[in-house]
PLY file of the C-alpha trace (Angstrom):
ply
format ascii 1.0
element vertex 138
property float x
property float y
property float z
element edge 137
property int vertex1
property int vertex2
end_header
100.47 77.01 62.45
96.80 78.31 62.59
97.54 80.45 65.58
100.45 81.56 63.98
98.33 82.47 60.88
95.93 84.63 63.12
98.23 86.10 65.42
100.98 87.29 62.14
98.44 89.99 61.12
98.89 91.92 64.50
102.83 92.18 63.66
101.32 94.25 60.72
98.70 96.68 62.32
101.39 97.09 64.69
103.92 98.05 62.67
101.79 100.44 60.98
101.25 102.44 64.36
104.71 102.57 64.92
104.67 100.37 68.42
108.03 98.98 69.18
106.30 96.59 72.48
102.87 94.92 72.09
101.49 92.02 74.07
99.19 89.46 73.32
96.78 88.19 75.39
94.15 85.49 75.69
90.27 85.80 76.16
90.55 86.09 79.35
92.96 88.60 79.88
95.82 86.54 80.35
99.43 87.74 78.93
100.45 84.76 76.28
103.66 86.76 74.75
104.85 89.90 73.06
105.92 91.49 70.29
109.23 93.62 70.24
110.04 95.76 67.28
114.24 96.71 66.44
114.15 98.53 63.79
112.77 96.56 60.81
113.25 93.33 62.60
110.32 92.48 65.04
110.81 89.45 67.61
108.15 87.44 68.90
108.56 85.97 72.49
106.09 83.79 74.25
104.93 84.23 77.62
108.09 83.82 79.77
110.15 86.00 77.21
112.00 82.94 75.37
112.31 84.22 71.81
110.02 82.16 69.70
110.24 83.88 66.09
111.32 86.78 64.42
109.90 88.85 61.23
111.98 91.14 58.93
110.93 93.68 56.63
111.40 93.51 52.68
109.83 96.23 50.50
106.67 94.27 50.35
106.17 92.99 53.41
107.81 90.77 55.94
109.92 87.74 55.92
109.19 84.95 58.76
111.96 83.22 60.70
111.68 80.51 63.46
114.06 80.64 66.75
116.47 79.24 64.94
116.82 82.37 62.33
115.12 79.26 59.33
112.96 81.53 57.34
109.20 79.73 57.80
107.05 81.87 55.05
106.87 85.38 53.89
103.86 87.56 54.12
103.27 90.63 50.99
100.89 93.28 51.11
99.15 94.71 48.20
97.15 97.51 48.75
94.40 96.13 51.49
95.35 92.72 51.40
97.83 91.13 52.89
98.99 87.25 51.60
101.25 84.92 53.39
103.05 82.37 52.07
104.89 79.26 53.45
108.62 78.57 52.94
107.89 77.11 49.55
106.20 79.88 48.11
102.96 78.24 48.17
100.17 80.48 49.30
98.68 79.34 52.96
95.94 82.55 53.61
95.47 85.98 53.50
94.21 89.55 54.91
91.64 92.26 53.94
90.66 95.41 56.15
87.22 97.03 55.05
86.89 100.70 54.86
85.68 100.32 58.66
89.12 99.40 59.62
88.09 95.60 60.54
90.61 92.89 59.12
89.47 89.45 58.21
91.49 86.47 57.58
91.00 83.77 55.69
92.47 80.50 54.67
94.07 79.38 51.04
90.73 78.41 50.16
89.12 81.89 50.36
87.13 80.58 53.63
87.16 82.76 56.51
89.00 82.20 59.59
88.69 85.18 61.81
88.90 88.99 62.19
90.65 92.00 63.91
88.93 95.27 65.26
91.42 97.81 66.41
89.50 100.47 69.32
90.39 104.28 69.66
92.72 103.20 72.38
94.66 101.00 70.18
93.76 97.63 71.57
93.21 95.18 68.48
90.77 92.46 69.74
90.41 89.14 67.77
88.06 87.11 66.63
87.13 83.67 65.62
84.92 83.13 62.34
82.14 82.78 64.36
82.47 86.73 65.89
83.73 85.34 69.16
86.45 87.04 71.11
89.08 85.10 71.28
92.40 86.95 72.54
93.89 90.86 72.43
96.89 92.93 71.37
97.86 96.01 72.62
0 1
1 2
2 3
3 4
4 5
5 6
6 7
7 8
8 9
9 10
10 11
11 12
12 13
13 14
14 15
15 16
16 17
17 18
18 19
19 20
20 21
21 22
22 23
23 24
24 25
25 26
26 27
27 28
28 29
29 30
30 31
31 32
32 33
33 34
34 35
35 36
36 37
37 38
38 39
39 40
40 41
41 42
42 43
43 44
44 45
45 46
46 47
47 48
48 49
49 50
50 51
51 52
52 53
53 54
54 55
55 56
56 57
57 58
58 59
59 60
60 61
61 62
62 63
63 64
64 65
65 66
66 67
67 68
68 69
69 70
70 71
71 72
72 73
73 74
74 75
75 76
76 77
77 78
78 79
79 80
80 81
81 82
82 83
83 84
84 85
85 86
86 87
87 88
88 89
89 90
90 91
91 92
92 93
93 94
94 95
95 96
96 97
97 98
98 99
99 100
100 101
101 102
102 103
103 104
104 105
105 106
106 107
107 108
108 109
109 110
110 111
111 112
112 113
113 114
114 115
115 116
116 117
117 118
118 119
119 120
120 121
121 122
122 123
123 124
124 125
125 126
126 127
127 128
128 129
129 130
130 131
131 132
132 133
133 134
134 135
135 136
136 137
């Protein structure tokens, strides 16, 4: 679920550049899965393209589904914040991105749990709450 929680935000950035393929990949370089977008429905895949997920777009955000198509959370976007929430409604973290473009996560608790930087060449590097890289999108 955590990995879920920091990878989720990348569906967003992505979507917002209009990519319909991104990858994801680990600190070391290595491909873990992908993203594919159809439409408003993007499908997550892990690394040996079995469909692990899918996402759907409402007019506030996106809708999470497991392999299965059994919706998981939802995830709502309010300005420069983005909240997700788990399959009972309850809240389970959130997003901010600073005027600098960086996007931090956190946990339900306010704490921080990572961030996102997104270069000129589109790659969106993550890190861990402690500023170390620990995987890429792009």
């Amino acid at each position: 679920m955590k990995k879920l929680l920091l990878i989720i935000f990348i569906i967003f950035l992505t979507a917002d550049l209009g990519l319909s393929d991104t990858n994801s990949y680990d600190m070391y370089g290595q491909k873990t899965g992908a993203f594919r977008q159809n439409g408003s429905t993007i499908n997550q895949y892990d690394k040996y393209g079995a469909k692990t997920g899918s996402f759907k777009q409402t007019q506030s955000g996106y809708n999470a589904y497991d392999r299965y198509g059994q919706k998981t959370g939802s995830y709502r976007t309010t300005g420069s914040t983005t909240t997700q929430y788990d399959k009972y409604g309850a809240k389970v973290g959130s997003y901010k991105t600073d005027s600098n473009g960086v996007t931090t996560s956190y946990d339900k608790y306010g704490q921080k749990t990572g961030s996102f930087k997104k270069d000129s060449s589109g790659r969106i590097t993550e890190y861990d709450k402690y500023g170390r890289k620990i995987g890429s999108y792009k």
